[in-house]
C-alpha positions as CSV (number, residue, x, y, z in Angstrom):
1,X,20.4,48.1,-22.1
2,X,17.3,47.2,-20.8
3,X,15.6,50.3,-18.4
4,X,15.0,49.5,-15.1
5,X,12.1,49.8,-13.2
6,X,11.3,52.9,-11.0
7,X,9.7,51.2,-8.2
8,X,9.4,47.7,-7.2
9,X,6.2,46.1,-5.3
10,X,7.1,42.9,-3.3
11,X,4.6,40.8,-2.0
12,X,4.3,37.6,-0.5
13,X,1.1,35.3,-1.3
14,X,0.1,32.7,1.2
15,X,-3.6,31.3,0.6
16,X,-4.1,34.1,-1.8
17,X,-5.9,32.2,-4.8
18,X,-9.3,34.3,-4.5
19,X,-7.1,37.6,-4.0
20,X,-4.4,37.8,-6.5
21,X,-6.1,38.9,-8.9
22,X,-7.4,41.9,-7.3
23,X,-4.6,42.8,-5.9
24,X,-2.3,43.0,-9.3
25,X,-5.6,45.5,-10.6
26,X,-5.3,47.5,-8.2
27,X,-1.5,47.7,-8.1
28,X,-1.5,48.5,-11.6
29,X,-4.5,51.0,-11.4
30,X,-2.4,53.0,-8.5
31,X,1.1,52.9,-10.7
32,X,-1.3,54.3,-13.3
33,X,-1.8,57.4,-11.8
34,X,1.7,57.5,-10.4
35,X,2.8,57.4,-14.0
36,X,6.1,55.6,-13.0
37,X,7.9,52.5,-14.6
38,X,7.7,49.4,-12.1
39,X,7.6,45.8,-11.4
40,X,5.4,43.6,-9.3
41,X,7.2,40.7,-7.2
42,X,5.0,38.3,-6.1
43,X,6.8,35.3,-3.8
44,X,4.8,32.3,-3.3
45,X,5.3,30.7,0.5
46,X,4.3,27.0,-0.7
47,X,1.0,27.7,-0.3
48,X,-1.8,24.9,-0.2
49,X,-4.1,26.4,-2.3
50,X,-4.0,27.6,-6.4
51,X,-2.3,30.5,-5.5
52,X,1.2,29.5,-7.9
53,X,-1.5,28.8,-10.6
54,X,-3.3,32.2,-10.5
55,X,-0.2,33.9,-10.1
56,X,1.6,32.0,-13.4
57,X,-1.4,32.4,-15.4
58,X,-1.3,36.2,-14.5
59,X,2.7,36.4,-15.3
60,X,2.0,35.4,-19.0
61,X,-0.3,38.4,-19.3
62,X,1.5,41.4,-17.5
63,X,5.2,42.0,-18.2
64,X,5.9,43.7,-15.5
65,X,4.9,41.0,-12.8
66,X,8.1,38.6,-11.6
67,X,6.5,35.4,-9.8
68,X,8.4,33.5,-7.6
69,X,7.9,30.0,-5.6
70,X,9.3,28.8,-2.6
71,X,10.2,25.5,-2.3
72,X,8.4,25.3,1.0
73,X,6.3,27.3,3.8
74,X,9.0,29.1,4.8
75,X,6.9,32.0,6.6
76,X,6.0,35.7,5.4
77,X,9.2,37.0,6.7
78,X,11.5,35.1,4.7
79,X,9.4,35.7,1.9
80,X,9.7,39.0,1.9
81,X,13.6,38.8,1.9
82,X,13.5,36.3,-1.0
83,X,11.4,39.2,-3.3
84,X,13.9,41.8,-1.9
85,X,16.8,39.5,-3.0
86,X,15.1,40.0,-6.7
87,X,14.5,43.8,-6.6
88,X,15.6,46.5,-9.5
89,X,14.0,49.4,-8.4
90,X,15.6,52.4,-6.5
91,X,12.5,52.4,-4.4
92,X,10.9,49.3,-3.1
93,X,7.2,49.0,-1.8
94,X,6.4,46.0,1.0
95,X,2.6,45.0,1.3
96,X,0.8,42.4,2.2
97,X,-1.0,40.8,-0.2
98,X,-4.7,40.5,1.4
99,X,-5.5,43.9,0.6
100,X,-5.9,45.8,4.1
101,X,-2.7,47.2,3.0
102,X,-4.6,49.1,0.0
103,X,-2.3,49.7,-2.9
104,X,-4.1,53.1,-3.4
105,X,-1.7,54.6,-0.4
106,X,1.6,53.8,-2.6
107,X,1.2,56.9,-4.1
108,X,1.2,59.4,-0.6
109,X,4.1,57.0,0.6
110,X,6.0,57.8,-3.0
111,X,5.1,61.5,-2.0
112,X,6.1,61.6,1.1
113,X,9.3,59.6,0.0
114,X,10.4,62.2,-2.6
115,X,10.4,65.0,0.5
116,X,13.6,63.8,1.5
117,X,12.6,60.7,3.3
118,X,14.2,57.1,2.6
119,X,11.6,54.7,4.8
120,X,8.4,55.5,4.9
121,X,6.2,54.1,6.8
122,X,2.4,53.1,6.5
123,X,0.7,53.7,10.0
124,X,-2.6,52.4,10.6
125,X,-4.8,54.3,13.3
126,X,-7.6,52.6,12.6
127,X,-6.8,48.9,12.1
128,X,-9.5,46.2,10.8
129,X,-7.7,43.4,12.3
130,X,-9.6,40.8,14.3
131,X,-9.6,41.4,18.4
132,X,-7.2,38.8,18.8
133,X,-4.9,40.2,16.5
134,X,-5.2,43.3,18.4
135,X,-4.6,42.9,21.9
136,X,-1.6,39.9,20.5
137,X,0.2,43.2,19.0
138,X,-0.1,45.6,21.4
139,X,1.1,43.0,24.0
140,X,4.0,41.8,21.6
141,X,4.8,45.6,21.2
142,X,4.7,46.1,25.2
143,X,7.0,43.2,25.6
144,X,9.5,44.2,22.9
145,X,9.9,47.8,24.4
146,X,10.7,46.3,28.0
147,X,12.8,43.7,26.8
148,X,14.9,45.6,24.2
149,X,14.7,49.1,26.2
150,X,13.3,50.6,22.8
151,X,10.0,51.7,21.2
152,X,8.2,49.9,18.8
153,X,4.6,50.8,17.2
154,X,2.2,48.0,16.8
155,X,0.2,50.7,14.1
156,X,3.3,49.4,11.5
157,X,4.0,46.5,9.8
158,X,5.1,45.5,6.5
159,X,3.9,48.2,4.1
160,X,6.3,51.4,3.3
161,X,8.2,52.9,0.8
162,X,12.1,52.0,1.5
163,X,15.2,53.5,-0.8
164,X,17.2,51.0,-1.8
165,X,19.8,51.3,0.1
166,X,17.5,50.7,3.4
167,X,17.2,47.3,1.2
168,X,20.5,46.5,0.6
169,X,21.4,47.1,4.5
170,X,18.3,45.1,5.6
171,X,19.6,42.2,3.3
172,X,22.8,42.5,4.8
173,X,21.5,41.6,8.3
174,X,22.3,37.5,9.0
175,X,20.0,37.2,11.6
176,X,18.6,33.0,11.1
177,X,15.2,34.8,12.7
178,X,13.6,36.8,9.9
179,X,11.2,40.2,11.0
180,X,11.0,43.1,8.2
181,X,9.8,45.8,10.4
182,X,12.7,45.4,13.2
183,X,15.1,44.7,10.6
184,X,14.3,48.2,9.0
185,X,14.4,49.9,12.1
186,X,17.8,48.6,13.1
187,X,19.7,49.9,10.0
188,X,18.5,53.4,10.4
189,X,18.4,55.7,7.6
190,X,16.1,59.2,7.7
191,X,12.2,57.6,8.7
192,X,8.8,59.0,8.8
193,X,5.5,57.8,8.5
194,X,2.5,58.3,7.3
195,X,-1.5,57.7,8.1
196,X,-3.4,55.0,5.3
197,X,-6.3,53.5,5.3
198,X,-6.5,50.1,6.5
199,X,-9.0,47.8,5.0
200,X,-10.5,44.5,5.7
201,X,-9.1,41.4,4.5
202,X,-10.3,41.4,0.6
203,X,-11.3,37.1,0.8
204,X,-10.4,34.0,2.8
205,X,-9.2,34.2,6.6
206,X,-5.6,35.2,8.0
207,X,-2.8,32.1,8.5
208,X,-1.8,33.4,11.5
209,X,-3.4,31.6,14.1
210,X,-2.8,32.5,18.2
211,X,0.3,29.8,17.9
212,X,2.1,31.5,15.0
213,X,1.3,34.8,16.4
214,X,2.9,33.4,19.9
215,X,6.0,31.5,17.9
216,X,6.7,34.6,15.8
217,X,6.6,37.0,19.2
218,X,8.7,34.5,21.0
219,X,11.6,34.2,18.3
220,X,11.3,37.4,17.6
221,X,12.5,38.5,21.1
222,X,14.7,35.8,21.9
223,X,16.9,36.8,18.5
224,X,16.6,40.7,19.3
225,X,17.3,40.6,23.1
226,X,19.2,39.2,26.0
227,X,17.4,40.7,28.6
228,X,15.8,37.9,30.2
229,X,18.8,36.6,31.3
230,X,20.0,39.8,32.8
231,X,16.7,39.5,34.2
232,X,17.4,36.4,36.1
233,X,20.9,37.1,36.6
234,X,19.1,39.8,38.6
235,X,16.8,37.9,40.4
236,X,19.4,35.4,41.7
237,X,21.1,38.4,42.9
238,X,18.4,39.5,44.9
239,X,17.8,35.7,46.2
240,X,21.3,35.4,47.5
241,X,21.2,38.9,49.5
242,X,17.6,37.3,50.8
243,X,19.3,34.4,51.9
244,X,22.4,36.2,53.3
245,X,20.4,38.3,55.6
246,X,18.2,35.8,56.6
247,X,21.3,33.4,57.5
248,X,22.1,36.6,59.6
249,X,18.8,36.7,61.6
250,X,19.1,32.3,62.1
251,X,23.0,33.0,63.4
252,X,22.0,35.6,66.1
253,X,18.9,33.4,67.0
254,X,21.4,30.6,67.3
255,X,23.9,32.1,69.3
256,X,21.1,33.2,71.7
257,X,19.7,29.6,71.9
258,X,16.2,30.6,70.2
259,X,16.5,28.2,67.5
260,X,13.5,26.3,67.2
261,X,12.8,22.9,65.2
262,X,11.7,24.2,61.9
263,X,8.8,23.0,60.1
264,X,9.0,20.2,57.2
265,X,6.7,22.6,55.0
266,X,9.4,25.3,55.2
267,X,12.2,23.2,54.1
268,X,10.2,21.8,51.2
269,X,8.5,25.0,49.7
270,X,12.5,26.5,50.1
271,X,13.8,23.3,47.4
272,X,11.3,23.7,45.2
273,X,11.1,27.1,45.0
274,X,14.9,27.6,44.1
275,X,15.1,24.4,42.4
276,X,11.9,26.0,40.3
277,X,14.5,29.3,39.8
278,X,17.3,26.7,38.8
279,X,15.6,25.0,36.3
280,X,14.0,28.1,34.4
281,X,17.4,29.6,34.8
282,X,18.9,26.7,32.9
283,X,15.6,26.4,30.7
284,X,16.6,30.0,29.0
285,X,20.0,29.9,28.4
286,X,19.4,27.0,26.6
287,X,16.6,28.5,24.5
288,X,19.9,30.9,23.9
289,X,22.7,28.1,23.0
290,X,20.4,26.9,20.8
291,X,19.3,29.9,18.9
292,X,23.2,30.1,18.7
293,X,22.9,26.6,17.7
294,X,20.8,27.4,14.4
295,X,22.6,30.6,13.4
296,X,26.0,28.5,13.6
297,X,24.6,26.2,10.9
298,X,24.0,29.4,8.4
299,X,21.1,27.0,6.5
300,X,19.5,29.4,3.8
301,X,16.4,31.3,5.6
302,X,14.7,30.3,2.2
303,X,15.0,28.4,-1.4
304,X,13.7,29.2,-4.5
305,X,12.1,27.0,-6.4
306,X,10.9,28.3,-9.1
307,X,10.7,32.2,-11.0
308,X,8.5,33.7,-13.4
């Protein structure tokens, strides 16, 4: 029987041509030094460039690297669950494949791991992400802790060290919507975390424009929280007492004969202003039905094409 691997590296590749390479060296030099039997699990998202090209010519030459292919942009997230689906290690490894996660750190999060720990996380303090980037996380992380009523650290992403039963359980999960980091908070399991060294991008530019970055923060809430509509169910509350006691105060001005003509302006900011509350009331439950709507269908969150 064949030996498994110790530890498996998954890592999704998306415009990656001029960095895949690098990234497999440096992989390799870290497990040398860890002196530990692994495999690398590279998943292709459809990408543009010659990324499936580099990474097949590479798969001929190292033994230990499993490539995968998408059989279209499917998005890092479900990416990531499509190398999961293909692991054989007892601990798993989730980085990004642009080298700010630096596959140096793998060995303190192995470490750290073997203390007792089965997710460890990578937390970066000092982050060499673009501005944008920046201020979009910390916002998305404000919003997520309101919304949910629970904490969540924009310093982690992706890259940890997770036991493979955290895997197993994170596979489990049917969510349509597809987020790693939320996923592996929500099953639990005995967590730390750790300070690395975050890098700049090794080549090329992030994918992630301000409309993914929006998109992925929007879905992301919508499938993890249904507090905006106790939020509005709230707000109409408070509306209807407003109107109750003003209904009060225009009965006793009625019954006293001080009822004056009331203004056309009045009337008309009133309709559109709760006709405004109707409509976005309406507008988010059926953002809701039709979340529902997509999970109902169960389509596959990915397909693979092909595997090296």
């Amino acid at each position: 029987m064949q030996n498994l691997p110790h530890i498996s590296i998954v890592s999704p590749v998306y415009r990656a041509e001029d960095i895949v390479h690098e990234l497999v060296k440096q992989i390799q030099d870290a497990m040398r030094l860890l002196d530990k039997s692994y495999e690398i699990i590279l998943v292709d998202d459809r990408s543009p460039d010659n990324s499936w090209e580099v990474m097949k010519d590479l798969a001929e030459k190292h033994k230990e690297l499993k490539c995968l292919r998408l059989s279209r942009n499917f998005g890092q997230h479900p990416a990531i669950m499509a190398g999961l689906s293909q692991v054989k290690g007892e601990w798993v490894i989730v980085m990004d494949c642009d080298l700010q996660d630096q596959p140096k750190e793998i060995i303190n999060l192995y470490h750290k791991a073997k203390e007792g720990y089965e997710v460890v996380l990578a937390k970066r303090s000092v982050r060499k992400d673009s501005s944008l980037k920046k201020i979009s996380s910390k916002i998305f992380s404000w919003i997520y802790a309101y919304l949910t009523d629970s904490e969540y650290d924009n310093e982690v992403a992706n890259y940890g060290i997770y036991n493979i039963k955290v895997i197993e359980a994170v596979l489990t999960i049917g969510d349509r919507i597809k987020f790693f980091p939320l996923f592996v908070k929500f099953v639990g399991f005995k967590t730390t975390s750790i300070e690395v060294e975050h890098a700049e991008r090794f080549a090329g530019s992030t994918s992630y424009n301000l409309s993914k970055l929006l998109s992925l923060a929007f879905n992301t809430i919508i499938s993890f929280s249904n507090k905006p509509l106790k939020l509005f169910v709230k707000f109409g509350i408070f509306i209807s007492i407003l109107s109750f006691i003003i209904g009060i105060y225009y009965f006793y001005l009625a019954i006293g004969n001080r009822v004056e003509v009331s203004g056309f302006s009045s009337i008309i900011i009133s309709i559109w202003f709760l006709s405004g509350i109707i409509i976005t009331t309406i507008g988010v439950i059926g953002i809701y039905i039709g979340k529902i709507f997509e999970q109902g269908k169960a389509r596959p969150t990915y397909i693979i094409d092909e595997m090296l």
